[in-house]
C-alpha positions as CSV (number, residue, x, y, z in Angstrom):
1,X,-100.5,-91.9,216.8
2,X,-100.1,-88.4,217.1
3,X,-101.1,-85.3,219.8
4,X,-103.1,-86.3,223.0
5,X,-103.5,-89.9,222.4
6,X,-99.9,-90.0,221.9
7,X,-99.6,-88.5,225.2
8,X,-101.8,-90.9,226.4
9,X,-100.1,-93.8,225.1
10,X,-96.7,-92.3,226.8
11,X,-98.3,-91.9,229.9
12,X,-99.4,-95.9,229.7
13,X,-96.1,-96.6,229.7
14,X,-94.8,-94.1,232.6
15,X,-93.0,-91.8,230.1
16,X,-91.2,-94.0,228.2
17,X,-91.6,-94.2,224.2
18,X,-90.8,-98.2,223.2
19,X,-94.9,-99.0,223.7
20,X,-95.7,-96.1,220.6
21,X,-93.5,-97.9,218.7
22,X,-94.5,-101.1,218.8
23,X,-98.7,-99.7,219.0
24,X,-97.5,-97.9,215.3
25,X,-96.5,-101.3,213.9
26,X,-100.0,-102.4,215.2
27,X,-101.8,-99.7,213.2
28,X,-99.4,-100.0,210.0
29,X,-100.6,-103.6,210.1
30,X,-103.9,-102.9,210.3
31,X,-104.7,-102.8,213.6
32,X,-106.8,-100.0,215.4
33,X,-106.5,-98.0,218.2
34,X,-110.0,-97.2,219.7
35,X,-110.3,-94.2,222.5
36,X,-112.9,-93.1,225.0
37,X,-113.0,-88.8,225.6
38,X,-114.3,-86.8,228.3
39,X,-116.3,-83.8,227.8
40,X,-112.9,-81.9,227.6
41,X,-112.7,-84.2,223.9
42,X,-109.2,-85.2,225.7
43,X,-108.8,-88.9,225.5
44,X,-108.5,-90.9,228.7
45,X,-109.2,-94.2,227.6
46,X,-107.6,-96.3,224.8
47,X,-107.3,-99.7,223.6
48,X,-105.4,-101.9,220.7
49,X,-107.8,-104.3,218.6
50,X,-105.5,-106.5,217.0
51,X,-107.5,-109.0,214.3
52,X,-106.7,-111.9,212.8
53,X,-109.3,-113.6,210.6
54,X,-112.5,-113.3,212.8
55,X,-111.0,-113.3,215.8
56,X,-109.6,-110.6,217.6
57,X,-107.5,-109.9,220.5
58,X,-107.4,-106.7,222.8
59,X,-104.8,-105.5,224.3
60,X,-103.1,-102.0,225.8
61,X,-106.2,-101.4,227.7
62,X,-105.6,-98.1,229.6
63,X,-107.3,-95.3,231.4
64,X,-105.9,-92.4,232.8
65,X,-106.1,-93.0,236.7
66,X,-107.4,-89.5,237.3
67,X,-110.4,-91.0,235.1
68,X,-110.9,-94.1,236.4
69,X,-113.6,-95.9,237.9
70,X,-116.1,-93.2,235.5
71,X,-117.4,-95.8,232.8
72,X,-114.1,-94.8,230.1
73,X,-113.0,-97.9,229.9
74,X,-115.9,-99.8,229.5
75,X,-116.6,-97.5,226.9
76,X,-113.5,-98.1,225.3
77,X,-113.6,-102.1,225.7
78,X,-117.7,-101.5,224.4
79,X,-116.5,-99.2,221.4
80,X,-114.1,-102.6,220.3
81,X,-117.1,-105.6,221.1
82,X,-119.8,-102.8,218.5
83,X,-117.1,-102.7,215.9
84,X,-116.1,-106.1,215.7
85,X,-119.7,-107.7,216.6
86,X,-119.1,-110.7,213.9
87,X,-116.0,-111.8,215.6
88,X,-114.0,-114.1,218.3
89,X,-113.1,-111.5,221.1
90,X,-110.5,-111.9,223.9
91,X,-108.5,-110.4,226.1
92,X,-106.2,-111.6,229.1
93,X,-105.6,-109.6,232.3
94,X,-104.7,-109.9,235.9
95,X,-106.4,-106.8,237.3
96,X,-109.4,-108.4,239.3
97,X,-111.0,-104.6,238.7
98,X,-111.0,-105.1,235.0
99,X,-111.8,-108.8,234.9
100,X,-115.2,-107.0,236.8
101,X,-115.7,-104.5,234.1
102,X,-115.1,-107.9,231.1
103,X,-118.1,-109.5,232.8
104,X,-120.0,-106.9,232.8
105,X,-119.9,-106.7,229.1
106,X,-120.6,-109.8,228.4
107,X,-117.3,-111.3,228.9
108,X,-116.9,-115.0,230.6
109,X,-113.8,-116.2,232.1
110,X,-112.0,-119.4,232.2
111,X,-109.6,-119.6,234.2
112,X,-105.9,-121.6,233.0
113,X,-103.3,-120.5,234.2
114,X,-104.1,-117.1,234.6
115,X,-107.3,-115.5,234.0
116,X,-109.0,-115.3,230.3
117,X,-112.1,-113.5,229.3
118,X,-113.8,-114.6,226.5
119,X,-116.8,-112.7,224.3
120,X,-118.9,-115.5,222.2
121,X,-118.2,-119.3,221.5
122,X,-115.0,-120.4,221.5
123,X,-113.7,-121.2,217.9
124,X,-113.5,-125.4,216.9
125,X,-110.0,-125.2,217.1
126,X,-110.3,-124.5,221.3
127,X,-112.6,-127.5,221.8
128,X,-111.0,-130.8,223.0
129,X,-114.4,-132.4,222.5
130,X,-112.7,-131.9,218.8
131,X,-109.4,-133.9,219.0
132,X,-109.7,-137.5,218.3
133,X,-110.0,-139.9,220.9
134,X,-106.5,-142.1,220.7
């Protein structure tokens, strides 16, 4: 990452630089970084899509609080669910805003121990209607 979503990344993480390094090892793995702009082109919104087989996680959701509550995250989070349409999405989170803005995109929740949204069926391996009776 380099320039303003750099900045934006640094910001995420109140100043501090350890979060860019471990979001590079993301993208030298293969991961990507997907960002929402304002009409400024400036990016306010970003998010890591990390993929593994057809199922992948998001993580690193962030918006710029002087451009929240103005659709850039949803944007961000929709920009992630168009690109990977094929596969297994979810994401975890604690912020009762965003869990809002997951089920608005389509996004149901289970709730374990803390709260998980989930974007299509879950994959066999989540079932317990799979596991053998003993």
């Amino acid at each position: 990452m380099k320039d303003q979503e750099f900045n934006l990344a640094i910001e995420q993480d109140n100043g501090k630089t350890y979060g860019i390094i471990l979001l590079n090892k993301q993208i030298s793995a293969g991961n990507k970084m997907f960002f929402a702009y304002n009409v400024l082109g400036k990016p306010v919104s970003m998010a890591l899509a990390e993929k593994y087989h057809n199922t992948v996680y998001i993580s690193n959701v962030y918006t710029t609080p002087s451009e929240r509550r103005k659709g850039y995250g949803m944007a961000v989070i929709n920009k992630i669910i168009l690109h990977y349409s094929d596969c297994f999405i979810y994401l975890y989170t604690n912020n009762p805003e965003a869990a809002n803005i997951y089920r608005k995109l389509g996004f149901s929740d289970n709730h374990l121990k803390s709260w998980w949204a989930i974007k299509g069926s879950l994959p066999d391996w989540c079932s317990t209607n799979n596991k053998k009776e003993q």
